[in-house]
C-alpha positions in Angstrom: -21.6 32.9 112.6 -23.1 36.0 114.2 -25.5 34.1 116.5 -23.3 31.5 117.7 -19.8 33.6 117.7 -21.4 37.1 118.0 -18.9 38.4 120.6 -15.8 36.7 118.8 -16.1 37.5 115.1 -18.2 40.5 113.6 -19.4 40.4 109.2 -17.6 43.8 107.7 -17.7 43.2 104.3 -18.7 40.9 101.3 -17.6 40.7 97.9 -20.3 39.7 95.6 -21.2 40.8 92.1 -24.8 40.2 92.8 -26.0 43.7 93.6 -27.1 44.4 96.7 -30.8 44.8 96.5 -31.2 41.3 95.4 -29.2 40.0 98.3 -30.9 42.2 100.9 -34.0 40.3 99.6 -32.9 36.6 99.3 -31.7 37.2 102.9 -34.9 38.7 103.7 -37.1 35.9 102.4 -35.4 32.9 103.0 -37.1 29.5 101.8 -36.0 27.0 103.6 -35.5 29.6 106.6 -38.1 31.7 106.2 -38.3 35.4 107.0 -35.6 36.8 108.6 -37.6 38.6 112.0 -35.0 41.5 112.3 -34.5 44.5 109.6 -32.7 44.1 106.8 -32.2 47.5 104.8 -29.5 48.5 101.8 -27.8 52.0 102.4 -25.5 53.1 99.1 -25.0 49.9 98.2 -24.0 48.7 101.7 -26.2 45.5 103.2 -27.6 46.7 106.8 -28.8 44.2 109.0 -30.0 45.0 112.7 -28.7 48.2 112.5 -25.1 46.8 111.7 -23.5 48.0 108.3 -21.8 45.5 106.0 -19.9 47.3 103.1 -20.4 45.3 100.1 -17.7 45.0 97.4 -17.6 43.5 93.7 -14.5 42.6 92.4 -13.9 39.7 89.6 -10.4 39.0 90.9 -9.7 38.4 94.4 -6.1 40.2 94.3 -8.0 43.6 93.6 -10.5 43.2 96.5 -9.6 46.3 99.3 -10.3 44.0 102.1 -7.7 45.7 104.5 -9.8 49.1 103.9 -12.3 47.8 106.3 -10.1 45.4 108.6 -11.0 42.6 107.3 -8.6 39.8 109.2 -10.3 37.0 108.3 -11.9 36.1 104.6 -14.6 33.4 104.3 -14.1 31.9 100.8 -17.7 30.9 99.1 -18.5 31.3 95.9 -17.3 28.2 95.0 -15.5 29.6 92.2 -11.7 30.3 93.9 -11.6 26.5 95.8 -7.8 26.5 94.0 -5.6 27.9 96.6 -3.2 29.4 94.6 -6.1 32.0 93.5 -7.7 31.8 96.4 -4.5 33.5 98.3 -4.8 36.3 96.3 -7.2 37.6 99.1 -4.5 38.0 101.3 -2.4 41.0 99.3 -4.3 43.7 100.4 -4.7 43.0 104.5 -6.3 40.1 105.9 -3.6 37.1 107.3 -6.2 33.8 106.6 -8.4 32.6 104.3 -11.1 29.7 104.5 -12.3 27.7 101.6 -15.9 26.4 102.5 -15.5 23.8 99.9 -12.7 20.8 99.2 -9.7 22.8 97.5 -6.8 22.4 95.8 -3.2 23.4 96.7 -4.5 24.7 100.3 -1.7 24.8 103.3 -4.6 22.5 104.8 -7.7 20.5 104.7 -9.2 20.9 108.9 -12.4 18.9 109.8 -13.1 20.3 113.4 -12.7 17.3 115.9 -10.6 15.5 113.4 -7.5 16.9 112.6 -7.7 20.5 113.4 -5.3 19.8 116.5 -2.5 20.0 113.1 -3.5 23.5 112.4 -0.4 25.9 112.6 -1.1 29.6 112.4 2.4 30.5 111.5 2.1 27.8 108.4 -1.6 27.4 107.3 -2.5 30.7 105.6 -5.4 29.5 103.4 -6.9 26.7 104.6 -10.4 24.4 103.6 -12.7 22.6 105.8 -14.0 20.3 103.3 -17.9 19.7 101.9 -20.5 19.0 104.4 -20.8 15.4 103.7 -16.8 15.0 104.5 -17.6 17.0 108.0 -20.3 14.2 108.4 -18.0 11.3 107.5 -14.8 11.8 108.7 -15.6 12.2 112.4 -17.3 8.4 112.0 -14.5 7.0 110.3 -12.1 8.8 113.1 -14.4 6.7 116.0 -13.8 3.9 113.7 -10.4 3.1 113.2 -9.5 4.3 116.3 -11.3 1.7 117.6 -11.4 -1.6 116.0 -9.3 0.1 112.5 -10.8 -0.1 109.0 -9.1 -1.9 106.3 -11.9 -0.7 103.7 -15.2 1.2 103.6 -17.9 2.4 101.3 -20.2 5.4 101.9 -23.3 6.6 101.1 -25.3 9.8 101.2 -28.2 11.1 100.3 -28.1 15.0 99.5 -30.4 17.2 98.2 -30.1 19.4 95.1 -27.6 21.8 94.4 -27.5 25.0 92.2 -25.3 23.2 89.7 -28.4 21.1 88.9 -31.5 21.9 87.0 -34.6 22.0 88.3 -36.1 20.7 85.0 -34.4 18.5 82.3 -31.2 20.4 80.6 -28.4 20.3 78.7 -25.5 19.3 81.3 -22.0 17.9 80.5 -22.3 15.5 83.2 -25.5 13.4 81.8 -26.6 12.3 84.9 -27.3 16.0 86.0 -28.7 17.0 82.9 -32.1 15.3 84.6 -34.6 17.2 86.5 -33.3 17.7 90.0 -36.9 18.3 91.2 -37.7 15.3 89.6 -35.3 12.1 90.4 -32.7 10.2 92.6 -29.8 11.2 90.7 -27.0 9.0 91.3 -23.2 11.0 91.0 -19.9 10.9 91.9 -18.5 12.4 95.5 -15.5 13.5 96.4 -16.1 13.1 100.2 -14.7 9.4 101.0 -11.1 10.8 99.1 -11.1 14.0 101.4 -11.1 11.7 104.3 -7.6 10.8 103.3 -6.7 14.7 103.7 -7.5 14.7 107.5 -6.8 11.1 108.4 -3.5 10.2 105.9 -3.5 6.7 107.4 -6.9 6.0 105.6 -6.1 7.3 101.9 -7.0 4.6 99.2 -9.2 2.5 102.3 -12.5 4.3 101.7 -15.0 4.7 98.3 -18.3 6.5 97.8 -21.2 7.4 96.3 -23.9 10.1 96.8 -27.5 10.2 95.3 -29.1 13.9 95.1 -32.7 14.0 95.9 -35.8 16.3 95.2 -34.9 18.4 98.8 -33.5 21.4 99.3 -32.3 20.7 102.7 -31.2 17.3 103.8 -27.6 15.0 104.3 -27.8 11.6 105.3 -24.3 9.6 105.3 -23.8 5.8 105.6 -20.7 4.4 106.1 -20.3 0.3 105.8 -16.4 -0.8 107.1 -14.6 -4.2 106.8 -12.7 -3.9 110.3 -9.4 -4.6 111.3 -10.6 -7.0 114.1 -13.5 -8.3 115.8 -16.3 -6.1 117.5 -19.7 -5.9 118.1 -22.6 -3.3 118.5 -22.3 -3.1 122.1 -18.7 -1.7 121.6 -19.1 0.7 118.8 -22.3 2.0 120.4 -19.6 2.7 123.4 -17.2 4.2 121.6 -19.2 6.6 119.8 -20.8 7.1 122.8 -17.4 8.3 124.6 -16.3 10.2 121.8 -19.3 12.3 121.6 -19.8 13.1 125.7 -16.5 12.7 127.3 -15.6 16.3 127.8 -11.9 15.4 126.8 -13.1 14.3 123.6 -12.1 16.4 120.8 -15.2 15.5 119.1 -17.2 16.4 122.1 -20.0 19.2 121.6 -19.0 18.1 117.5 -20.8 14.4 117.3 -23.7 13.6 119.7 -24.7 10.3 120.4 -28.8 9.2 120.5 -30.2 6.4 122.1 -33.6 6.8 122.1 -36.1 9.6 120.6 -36.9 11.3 123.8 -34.4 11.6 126.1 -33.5 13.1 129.5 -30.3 15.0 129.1 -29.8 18.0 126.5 -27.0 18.4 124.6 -25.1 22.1 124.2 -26.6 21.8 120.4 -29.9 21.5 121.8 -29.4 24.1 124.0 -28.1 26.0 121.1 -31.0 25.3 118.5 -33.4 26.4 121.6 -31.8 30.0 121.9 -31.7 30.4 118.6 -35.5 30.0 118.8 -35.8 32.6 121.5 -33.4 34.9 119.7 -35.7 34.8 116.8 -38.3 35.0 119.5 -36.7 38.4 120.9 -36.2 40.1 117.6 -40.1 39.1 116.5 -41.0 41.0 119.7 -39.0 44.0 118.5 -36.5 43.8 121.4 -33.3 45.3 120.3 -30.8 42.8 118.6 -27.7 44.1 121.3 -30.0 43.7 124.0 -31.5 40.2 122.7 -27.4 39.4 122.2 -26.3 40.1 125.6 -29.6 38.3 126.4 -28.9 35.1 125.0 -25.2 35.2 126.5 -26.4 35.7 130.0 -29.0 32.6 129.5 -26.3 30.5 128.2 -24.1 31.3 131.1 -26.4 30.0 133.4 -27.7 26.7 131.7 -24.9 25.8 130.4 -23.7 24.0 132.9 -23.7 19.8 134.0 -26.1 20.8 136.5 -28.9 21.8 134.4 -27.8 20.0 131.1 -27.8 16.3 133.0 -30.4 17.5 135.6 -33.7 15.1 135.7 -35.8 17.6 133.6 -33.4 19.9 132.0 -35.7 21.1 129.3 -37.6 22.5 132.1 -34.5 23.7 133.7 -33.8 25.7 130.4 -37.2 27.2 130.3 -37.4 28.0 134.1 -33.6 29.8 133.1 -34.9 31.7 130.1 -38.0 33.1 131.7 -35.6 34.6 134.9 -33.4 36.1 132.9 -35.9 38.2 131.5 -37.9 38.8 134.7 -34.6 39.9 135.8 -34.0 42.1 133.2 -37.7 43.6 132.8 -37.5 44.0 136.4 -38.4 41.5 139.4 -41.3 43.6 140.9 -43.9 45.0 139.5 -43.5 49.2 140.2 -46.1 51.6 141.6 -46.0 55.5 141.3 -44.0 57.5 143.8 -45.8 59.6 145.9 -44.8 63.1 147.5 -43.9 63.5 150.9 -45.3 66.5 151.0 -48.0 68.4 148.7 -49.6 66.9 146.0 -47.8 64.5 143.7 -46.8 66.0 140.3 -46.6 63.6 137.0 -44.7 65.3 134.3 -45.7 62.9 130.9 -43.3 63.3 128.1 -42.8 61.3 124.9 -43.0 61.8 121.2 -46.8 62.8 119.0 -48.1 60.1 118.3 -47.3 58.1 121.3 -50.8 58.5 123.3 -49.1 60.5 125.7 -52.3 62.6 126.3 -55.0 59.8 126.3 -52.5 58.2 128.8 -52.4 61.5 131.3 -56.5 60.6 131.5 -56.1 57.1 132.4 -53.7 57.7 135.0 -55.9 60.6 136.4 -59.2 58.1 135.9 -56.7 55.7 138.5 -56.3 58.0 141.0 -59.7 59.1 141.4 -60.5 55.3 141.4 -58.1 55.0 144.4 -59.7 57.8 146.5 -57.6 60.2 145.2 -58.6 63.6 143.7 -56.9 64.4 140.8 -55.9 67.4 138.2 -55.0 67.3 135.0 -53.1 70.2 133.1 -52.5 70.8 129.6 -49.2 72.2 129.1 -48.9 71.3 125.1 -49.4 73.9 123.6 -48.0 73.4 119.9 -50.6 70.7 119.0 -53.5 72.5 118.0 -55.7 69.6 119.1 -53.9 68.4 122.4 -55.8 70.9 124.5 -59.5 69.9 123.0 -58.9 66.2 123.7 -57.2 66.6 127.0 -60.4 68.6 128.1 -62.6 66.4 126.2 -61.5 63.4 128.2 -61.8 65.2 131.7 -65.8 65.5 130.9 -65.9 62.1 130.0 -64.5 61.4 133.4 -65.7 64.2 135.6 -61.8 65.2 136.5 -61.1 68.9 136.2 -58.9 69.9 133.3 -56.3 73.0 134.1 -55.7 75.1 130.6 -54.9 79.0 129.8 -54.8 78.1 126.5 -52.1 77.7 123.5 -50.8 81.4 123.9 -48.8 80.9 127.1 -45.9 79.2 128.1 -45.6 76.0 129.2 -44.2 77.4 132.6 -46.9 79.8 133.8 -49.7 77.1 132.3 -47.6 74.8 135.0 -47.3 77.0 138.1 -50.8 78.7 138.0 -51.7 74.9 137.1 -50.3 73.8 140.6 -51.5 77.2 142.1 -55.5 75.3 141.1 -54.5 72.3 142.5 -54.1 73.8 146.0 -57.0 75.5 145.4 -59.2 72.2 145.7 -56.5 69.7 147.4 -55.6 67.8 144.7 -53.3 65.0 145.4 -52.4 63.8 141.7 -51.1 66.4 139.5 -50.5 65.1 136.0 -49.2 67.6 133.4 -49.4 66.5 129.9 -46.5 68.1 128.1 -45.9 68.9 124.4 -45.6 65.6 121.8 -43.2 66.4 118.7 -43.0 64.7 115.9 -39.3 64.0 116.3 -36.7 65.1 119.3 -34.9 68.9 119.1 -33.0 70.5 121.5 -36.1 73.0 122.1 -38.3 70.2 123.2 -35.7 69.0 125.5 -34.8 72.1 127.0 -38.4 73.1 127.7 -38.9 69.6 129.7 -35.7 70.1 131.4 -36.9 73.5 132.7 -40.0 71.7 133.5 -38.4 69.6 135.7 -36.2 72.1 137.3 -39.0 74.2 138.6 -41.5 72.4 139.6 -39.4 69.2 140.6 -41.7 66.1 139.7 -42.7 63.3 142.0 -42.8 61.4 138.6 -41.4 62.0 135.2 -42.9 59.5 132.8 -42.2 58.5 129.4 -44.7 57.3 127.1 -43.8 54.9 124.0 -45.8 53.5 122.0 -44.8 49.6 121.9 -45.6 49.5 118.1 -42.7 51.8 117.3 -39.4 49.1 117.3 -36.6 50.5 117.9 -37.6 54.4 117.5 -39.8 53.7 120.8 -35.7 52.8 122.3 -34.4 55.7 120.6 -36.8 58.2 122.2 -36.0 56.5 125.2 -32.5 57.4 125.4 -33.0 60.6 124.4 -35.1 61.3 127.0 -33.6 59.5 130.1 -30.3 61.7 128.8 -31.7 64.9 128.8 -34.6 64.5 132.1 -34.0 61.8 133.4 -36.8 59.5 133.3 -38.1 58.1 136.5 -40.9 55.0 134.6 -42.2 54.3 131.2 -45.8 53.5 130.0 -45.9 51.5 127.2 -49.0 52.2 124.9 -50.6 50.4 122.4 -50.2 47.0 123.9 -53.4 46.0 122.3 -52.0 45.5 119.1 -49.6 42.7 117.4 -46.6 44.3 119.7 -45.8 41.5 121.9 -44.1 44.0 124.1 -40.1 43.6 123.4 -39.6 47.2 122.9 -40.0 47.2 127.0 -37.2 45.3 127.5 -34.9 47.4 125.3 -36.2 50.5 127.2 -35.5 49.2 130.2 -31.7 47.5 128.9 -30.9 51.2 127.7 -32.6 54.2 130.3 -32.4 51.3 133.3 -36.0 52.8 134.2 -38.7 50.8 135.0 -42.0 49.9 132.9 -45.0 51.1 134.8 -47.8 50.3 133.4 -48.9 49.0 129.9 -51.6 50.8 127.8 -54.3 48.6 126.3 -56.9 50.1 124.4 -58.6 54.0 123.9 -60.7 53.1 127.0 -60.3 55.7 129.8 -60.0 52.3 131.8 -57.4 50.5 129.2 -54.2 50.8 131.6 -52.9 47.8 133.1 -50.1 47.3 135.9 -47.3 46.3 134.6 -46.1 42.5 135.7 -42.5 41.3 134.4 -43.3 37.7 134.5 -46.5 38.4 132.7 -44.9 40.7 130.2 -42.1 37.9 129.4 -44.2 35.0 129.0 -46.5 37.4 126.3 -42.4 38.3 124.6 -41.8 34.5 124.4 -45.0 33.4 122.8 -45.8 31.8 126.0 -49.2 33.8 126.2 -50.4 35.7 129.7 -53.3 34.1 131.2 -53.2 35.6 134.5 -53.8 38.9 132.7 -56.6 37.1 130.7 -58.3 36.1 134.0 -58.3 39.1 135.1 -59.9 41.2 132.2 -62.6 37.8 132.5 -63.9 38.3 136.0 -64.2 42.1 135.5 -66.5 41.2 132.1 -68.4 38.0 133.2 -68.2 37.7 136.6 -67.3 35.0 138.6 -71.0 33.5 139.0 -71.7 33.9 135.0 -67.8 32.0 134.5 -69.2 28.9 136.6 -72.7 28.5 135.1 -70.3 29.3 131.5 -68.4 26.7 132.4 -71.0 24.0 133.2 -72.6 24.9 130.0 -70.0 24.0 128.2 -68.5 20.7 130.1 -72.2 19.3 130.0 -72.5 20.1 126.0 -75.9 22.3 126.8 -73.3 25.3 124.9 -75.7 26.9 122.1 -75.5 29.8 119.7 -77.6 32.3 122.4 -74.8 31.4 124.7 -72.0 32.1 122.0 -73.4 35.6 120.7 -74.0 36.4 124.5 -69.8 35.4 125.5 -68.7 37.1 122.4 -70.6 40.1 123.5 -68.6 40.0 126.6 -64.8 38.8 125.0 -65.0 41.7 122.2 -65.2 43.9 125.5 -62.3 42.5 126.7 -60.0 43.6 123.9 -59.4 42.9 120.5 -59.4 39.7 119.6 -55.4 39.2 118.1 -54.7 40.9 121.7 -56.7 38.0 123.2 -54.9 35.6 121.4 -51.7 36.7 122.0 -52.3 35.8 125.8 -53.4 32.3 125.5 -50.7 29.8 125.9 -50.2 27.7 122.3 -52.8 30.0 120.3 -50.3 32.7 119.8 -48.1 31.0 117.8 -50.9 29.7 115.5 -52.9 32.5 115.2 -52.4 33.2 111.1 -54.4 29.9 111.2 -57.5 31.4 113.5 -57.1 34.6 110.9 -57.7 37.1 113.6 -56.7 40.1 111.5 -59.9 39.4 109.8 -62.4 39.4 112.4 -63.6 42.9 112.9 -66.8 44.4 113.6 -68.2 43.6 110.1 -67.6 40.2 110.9 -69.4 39.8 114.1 -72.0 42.1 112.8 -72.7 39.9 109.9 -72.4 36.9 112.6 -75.0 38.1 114.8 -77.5 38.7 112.2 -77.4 35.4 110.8 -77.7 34.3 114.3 -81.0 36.4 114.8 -82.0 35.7 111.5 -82.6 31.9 113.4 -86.0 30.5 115.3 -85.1 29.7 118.6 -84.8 26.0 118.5 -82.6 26.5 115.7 -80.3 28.6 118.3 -81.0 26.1 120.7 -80.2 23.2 118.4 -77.8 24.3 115.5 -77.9 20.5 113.6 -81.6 20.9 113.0 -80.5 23.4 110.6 -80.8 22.0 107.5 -80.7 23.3 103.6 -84.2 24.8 103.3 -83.5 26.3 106.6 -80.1 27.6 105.4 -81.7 29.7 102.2 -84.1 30.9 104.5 -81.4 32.2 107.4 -79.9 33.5 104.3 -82.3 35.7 103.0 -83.2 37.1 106.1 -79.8 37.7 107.5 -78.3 39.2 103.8 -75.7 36.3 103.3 -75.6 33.1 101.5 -75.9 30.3 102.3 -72.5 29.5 102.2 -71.6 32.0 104.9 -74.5 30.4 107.0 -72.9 27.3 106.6 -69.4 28.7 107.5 -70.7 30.4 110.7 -72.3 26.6 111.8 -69.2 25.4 111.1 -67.1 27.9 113.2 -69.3 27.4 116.2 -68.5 23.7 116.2 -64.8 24.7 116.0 -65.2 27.1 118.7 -67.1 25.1 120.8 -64.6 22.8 121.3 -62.0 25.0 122.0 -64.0 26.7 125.0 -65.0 23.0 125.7 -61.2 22.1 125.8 -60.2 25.3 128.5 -63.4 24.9 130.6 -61.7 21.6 131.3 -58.3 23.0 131.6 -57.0 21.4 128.3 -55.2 23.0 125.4 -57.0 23.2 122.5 -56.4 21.6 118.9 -56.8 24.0 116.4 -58.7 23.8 113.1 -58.8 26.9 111.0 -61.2 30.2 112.0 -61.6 31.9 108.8 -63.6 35.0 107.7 -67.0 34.8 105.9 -66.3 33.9 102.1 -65.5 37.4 100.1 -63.9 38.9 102.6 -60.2 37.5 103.0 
């Protein structure tokens, strides 16, 4: 309900005797759904999902339940135990006006199948009201095309269903015998109420229609088939038309309710498609850690603009969709990618705030390693003075770089540390002043008002906030906190060399409107990348960034080393000395899940390549056996047979099991590199870690 009516209905409360822990966790871990991407959290008994609190109740009787003590206005009826109106309505003494059975009931005002019959709703009449079983919501809207087109004198359906709860999953006593059999097991055949219910919603067809339903090993699946004696003449050309009509004809009341399928790949998308696809991104968003408002609004803007008969009938409108989904973030990570501000006059001043922890100071250096890169001369001055440690590493890291650190130490204030800091930088015309400021380990009014004075007195070209991208939703917190009190003028994400796709970046920018700068990529002085939006949002999606890829390549390899590389590999002369020698140069390029992460179609299948295993041990232990080789075996890898094996074995430390596991990697890999030096995407068989060590 929340992600398709988000902005018209909102969960407040649910009465369940289950207790809450339980439920937080069968929501959590779905099995046929999987893992819910978002948090799910219990807070005094109350379910908390994305931030949102759902008060959770358990009452026996639905007459007791306080429902108007949290608005409630509408009540959902589930548990399959109330479908009897007449208890059923006890929901409504104590506030909300309507109540919906999600099952076929008894003495309900009415029975509504959407498309059907729901035209005969009256709000001033129907108080409780059912819409049906799912195999009903399945059959009547046939039977409707149906008789209204050639009429049905009789009928018989059928439908497959999977399992329910009321079965067993094993063989069990059951009063009906049928479903006393294992449900994991058999076809059971059994009873269904579905073809009678039809009679609720179309009165004209009560008595005309009979069924039967057979429950299947599944725990997800509904297949009806209905067979009609008709009242006159037709043919397949006709029905195919009317069905046809009645699912696209936007006067239809069945349309965007049925859809109609003529062949298994088709041009046009329907608004369930469209539907199903930003649900996928949703999921997408929330994976990346963007915030669930800001993935809501999102979603709403996308579906604004691609919902239309333009792009839903257009000649390619799965690309249409894409091409939409991609702007809209662009648009909302920002179209350009943003460079520093620099003073008009005297040098420029970079105040750097952000929470410990956030790599607020190793980021000052890398900024102050770009300047100098650019011809600038810059000055770095270390204005925290509550982390013991901050002063050392600040200092530590100008050495490293030959840029001159400004410090009186942690006795003085952060003030006079500043303006005898700027005072230095006049001294030896320094253009870039960056002033690390004091990390806390949580925001206070102390820290704030310090930066604030900060920025009063010295008036920054810049003030920048770092967050670290692996921090969710406390990263968008900080944010906000900060942008209120100093007014942020850019971010710098760090950590963008871990598993953080980056969605915290577009939350920060949703909530403080301030743009992302650059993105921190590793503890290199050099690991500080330009931020790109389009890059950024195609790394958010799952869609990879292979620009960005390219670009860390020709700084490692070279474009010379690419093409001979390449050659190598098209004309299958590719041995191990190459493949030690290229994963030499890639493990400088970043870790490998970071890698990954950036290659179109290997992101989403990377538990298969097992990247979280391959660390430094691993390639350690994968050069040695390497080494532990005679040339020609390097040269020519199927030589390699088992005496040769034992003896790469011994000499490398492994087995000969491991031996055979890295022979069979390099084949793997081989192909893959094969596939991109030919511009191809890769298939992907699994990348696993030397036996012992998953």
């Amino acid at each position: 309900m929340l992600d398709f009516h988000g902005d018209e209905l909102e969960v407040v409360a649910i009465n369940d005797l289950t207790d809450s822990e339980t439920n937080a966790h069968l929501f959590k871990y779905d099995t046929n759904y999987g893992r819910y991407p978002g948090e799910v959290d219990v807070i005094d008994g109350d379910l908390v999902i994305d931030g949102h609190r759902i008060a959770v109740i358990s009452e026996r009787d639905p007459g007791q339940i306080p429902w108007g003590d949290h608005g409630v206005e509408i009540v959902v009826e589930s548990t399959g135990i109330f479908t009897d109106a007449s208890r059923a309505r006890g929901h409504l003494n104590h506030g909300p006006s309507k109540v919906v059975i999600s099952a076929p009931a008894k003495n309900e005002d009415l029975t509504i199948v959407l498309g059907v019959n729901d035209d005969a709703y009256d709000p001033a009449l129907h108080h409780v009201v059912s819409n049906a079983s799912c195999t009903t919501n399945c059959l009547a809207p046939m039977a409707k095309v149906l008789d209204d087109t050639v009429g049905i004198k009789s009928g018989i359906m059928s439908t497959i269903h999977a399992y329910t709860n009321d079965q067993a999953i094993l063989d069990t006593v059951h009063s009906d015998l049928r479903r006393a059999r294992a449900a994991g097991m058999n076809i059971i055949p059994t009873t269904t109420g579905a073809a009678k219910a039809v009679g609720l919603v179309l009165p004209h067809l009560n008595g005309k229609l009979n069924g039967m339903a057979y429950r299947v090993p599944t725990s997800t699946v509904s297949v009806v088939d209905l067979v009609i004696d008709a009242q006159r003449a037709t043919d397949a050309e006709e029905i195919n038309a009317a069905f046809e009509k009645a699912a696209n004809d936007l006067e239809s009341p069945l349309h965007g309710i049925l859809e109609y399928e003529t062949a298994r790949w088709r041009g046009a998308i329907s608004e369930k498609d469209l539907e199903s696809a930003l649900r996928e991104v949703r999921l997408a968003l929330l994976e990346a850690d963007v915030n669930y408002k800001v993935a809501r609004d999102y979603i709403k803007a996308v579906r604004a603009r691609a919902n239309t008969e333009e792009v839903m009938r257009s000649p390619t409108p799965l690309n249409r969709v894409v091409e939409i989904i991609k702007d809209e973030l662009v648009s909302l990570l920002g179209t350009e990618s943003p460079s520093l501000q620099r003073a008009s006059q005297g040098p420029t001043i970079i105040l750097m705030v952000g929470l410990q922890g956030s790599g607020k100071t190793t980021t000052s250096a890398k900024l102050a390693l770009r300047a100098k890169k650019a011809g600038d001369r810059p000055l770095l001055i270390a204005a925290d003075v509550y982390r013991p440690a901050a002063i050392d590493q600040l200092q530590a890291l100008g050495r490293q770089l030959d840029i001159e650190v400004f410090e009186l130490g942690a006795d003085e204030k952060p003030v006079k540390i500043v303006k005898q800091g700027l005072e230095r930088a006049s001294q030896i015309g320094a253009g870039t002043v960056i002033v690390d400021t004091a990390g806390r380990l949580h925001i206070d009014k102390d820290m704030m008002s310090e930066i604030t004075d900060l920025r009063d007195k010295f008036k920054p070209t810049e003030v920048l906030l770092v967050a670290d991208a692996m921090s969710g939703q406390d990263a968008v917190n900080a944010a906000a906190a900060f942008d209120e009190a100093v007014g942020i003028t850019g971010v710098v994400l760090s950590k963008m060399d871990g598993d953080a796709r980056g969605g915290a970046a577009l939350s920060i920018r949703a909530v403080t409107g301030a743009p992302i700068k650059f993105l921190g990529i590793g503890e290199r002085p050099d690991a500080l990348e330009q931020f790109h939006p389009d890059r950024l949002a195609g790394r958010i999606l799952g869609r990879g960034d292979m620009s960005t890829l390219v670009e860390r390549a020709e700084q490692e390899f070279g474009e010379q080393d690419a093409k001979v590389w390449r050659r190598r590999l098209q004309d299958g002369e590719f041995d191990l000395n190459d493949f030690i020698e290229q994963i030499s140069k890639v493990r400088q390029m970043g870790p490998i899940s970071q890698i990954v992460n950036m290659i179109p179609g290997l992101s989403s299948i990377k538990d298969k390549i097992q990247v979280d295993e391959i660390d430094d041990d691993f390639f350690n232990q994968f050069e040695a056996i390497v080494f532990s080789m005679t040339p020609e075996e390097r040269h020519k890898p199927d030589i390699i047979n088992g005496s040769r094996r034992r003896r790469i074995a011994k000499g490398s430390g492994t087995s000969p099991q491991e031996v055979n596991q890295l022979l069979n990697q390099f084949k793997t890999a081989k192909g893959i590199m094969k596939d991109l030096a030919l511009g191809k995407m890769p298939g992907m068989a699994g990348v696993r870690a030397p036996a012992g060590r998953r």
